[in-house]
C-alpha positions in Angstrom: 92.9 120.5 104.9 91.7 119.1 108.4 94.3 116.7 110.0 92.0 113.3 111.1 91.6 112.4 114.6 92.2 109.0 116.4 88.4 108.2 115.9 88.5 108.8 112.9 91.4 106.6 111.8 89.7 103.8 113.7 86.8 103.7 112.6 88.4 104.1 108.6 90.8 100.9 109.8 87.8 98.9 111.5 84.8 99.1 108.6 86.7 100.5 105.7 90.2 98.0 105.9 92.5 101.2 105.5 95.2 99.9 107.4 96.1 96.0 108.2 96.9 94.8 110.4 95.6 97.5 112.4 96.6 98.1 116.2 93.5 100.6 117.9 96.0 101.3 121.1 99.2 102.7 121.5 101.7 99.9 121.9 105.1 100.8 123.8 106.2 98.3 126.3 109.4 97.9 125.9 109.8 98.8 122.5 109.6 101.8 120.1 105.8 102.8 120.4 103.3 101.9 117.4 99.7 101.9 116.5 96.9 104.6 116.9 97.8 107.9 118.7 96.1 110.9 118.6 96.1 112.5 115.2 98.0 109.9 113.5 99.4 106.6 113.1 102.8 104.4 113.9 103.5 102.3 111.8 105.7 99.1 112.3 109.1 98.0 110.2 108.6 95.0 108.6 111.7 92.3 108.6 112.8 92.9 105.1 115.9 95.3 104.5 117.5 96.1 101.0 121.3 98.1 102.1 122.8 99.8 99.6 126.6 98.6 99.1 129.2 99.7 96.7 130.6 96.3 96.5 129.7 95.8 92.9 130.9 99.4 91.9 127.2 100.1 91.5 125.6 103.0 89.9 122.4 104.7 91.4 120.3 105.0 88.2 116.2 105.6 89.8 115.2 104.5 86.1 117.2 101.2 86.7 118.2 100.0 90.1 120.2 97.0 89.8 120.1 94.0 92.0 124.2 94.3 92.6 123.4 98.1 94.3 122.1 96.6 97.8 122.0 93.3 99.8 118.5 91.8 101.0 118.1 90.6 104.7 115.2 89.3 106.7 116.0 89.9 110.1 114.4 91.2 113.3 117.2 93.8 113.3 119.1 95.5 110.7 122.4 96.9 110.8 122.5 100.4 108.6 126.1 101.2 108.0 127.6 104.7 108.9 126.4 107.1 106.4 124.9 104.9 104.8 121.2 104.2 102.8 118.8 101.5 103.3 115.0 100.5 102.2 112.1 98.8 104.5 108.7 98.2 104.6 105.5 98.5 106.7 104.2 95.7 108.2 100.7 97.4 107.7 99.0 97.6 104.3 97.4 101.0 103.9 94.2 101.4 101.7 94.3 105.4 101.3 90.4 107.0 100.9 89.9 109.5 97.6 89.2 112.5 99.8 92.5 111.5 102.0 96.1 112.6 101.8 99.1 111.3 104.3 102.3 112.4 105.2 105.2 110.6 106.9 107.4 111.7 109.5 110.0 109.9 111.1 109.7 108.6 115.1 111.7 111.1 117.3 113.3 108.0 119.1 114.9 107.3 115.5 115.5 111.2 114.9 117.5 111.7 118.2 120.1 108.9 116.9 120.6 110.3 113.6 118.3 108.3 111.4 116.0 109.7 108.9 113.0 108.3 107.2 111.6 109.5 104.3 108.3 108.7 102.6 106.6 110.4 100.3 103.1 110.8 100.3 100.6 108.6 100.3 98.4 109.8 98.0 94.5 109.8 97.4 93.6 106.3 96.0 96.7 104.3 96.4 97.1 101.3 98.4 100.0 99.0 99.0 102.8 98.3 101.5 104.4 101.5 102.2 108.2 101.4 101.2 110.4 103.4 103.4 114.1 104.9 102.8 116.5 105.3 105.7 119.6 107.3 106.1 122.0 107.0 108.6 123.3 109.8 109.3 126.3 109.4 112.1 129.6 108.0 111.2 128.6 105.2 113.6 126.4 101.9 112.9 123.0 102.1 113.6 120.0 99.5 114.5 116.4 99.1 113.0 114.4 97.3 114.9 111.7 95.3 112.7 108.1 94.8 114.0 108.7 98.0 116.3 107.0 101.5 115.0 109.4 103.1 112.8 107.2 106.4 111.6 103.8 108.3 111.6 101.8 108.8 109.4 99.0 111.6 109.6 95.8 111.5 108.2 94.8 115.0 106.0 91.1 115.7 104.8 91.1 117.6 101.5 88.3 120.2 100.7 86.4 117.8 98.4 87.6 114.7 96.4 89.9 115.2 94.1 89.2 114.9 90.2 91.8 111.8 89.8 92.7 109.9 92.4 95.8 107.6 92.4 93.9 104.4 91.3 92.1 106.1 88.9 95.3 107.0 86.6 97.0 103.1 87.5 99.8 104.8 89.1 103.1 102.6 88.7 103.3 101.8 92.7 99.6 100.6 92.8 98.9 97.6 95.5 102.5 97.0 96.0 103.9 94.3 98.2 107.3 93.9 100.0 109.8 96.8 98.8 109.4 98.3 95.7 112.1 99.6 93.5 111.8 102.7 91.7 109.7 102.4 88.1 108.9 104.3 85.3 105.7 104.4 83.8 106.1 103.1 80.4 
């Protein structure tokens, strides 16, 4: 596997559509950097936040996530509660190639205050908003800042294409919008 370059990822983005919006410069000004570096891309936080809250005595089931597990907010910031779990989305919408894997990693500015995102990969084929989960770590509150980057994602070549891509098998989190809740595939 070849990780792909800035150029690369621009011109996918420009003639192909793979991400969108799509932002061809570093943006940092002020804010927590997003957009095209050099072998990857930052994506932005979209203002849409589901927090998990044991309010409702909920029970974390990943074949059916209740309503009554988390609160929804649409706010330019979210508050993630000490020790505590929450789920986003990108403001991009990624359009992943056949021949193209990515992996997420979590901004270091987030990292050094104890939050952790996890994605898991984006896999030949798919395309969709990407949902993101975040831990808070510290026994403190923490802020997300929506519209600000929030993680990178890097670009992976595989040796050829693979025999079944992600759109080719209908997988369950195909062309998703806003944040998706776990499914099964029935």
């Amino acid at each position: 596997m070849t990780i792909l370059s800035d150029k690369w990822i621009r011109t996918q983005a420009q003639e192909n559509g793979m991400i969108e919006p799509f932002v061809e410069r570093q943006v940092a000004s002020g804010q927590i950097s997003y957009g095209v570096s050099s072998y990857g891309y930052d994506a932005r936080l979209a203002p849409e936040f589901k927090i998990f809250t044991n309010v409702d005595n909920a029970l974390i089931d990943p074949k059916n996530l209740q309503e009554s597990a988390f609160v929804s907010r649409s706010s330019d910031t979210c508050i993630l509660p000490p020790n505590s779990f929450a789920l986003g989305r990108t403001v991009e919408y990624f359009r992943i190639p056949k021949d193209i894997l990515v992996i997420c990693l979590g901004k270091s500015t987030y990292a050094r205050c104890g939050i952790i995102v996890n994605v898991t990969p984006l896999e030949p084929g798919w395309e969709g908003h990407v949902t993101l989960e975040f831990s808070n770590t510290t026994p403190l509150p923490a802020k997300l800042y929506a519209n600000e980057g929030i993680c990178q994602f890097l670009f992976f070549k595989g040796n050829e294409p693979c025999e079944v891509a992600y759109s080719d098998r209908k997988g369950k989190y195909m062309k998703q919008t806003g944040i998706t809740l776990p499914k099964i595939k029935g």
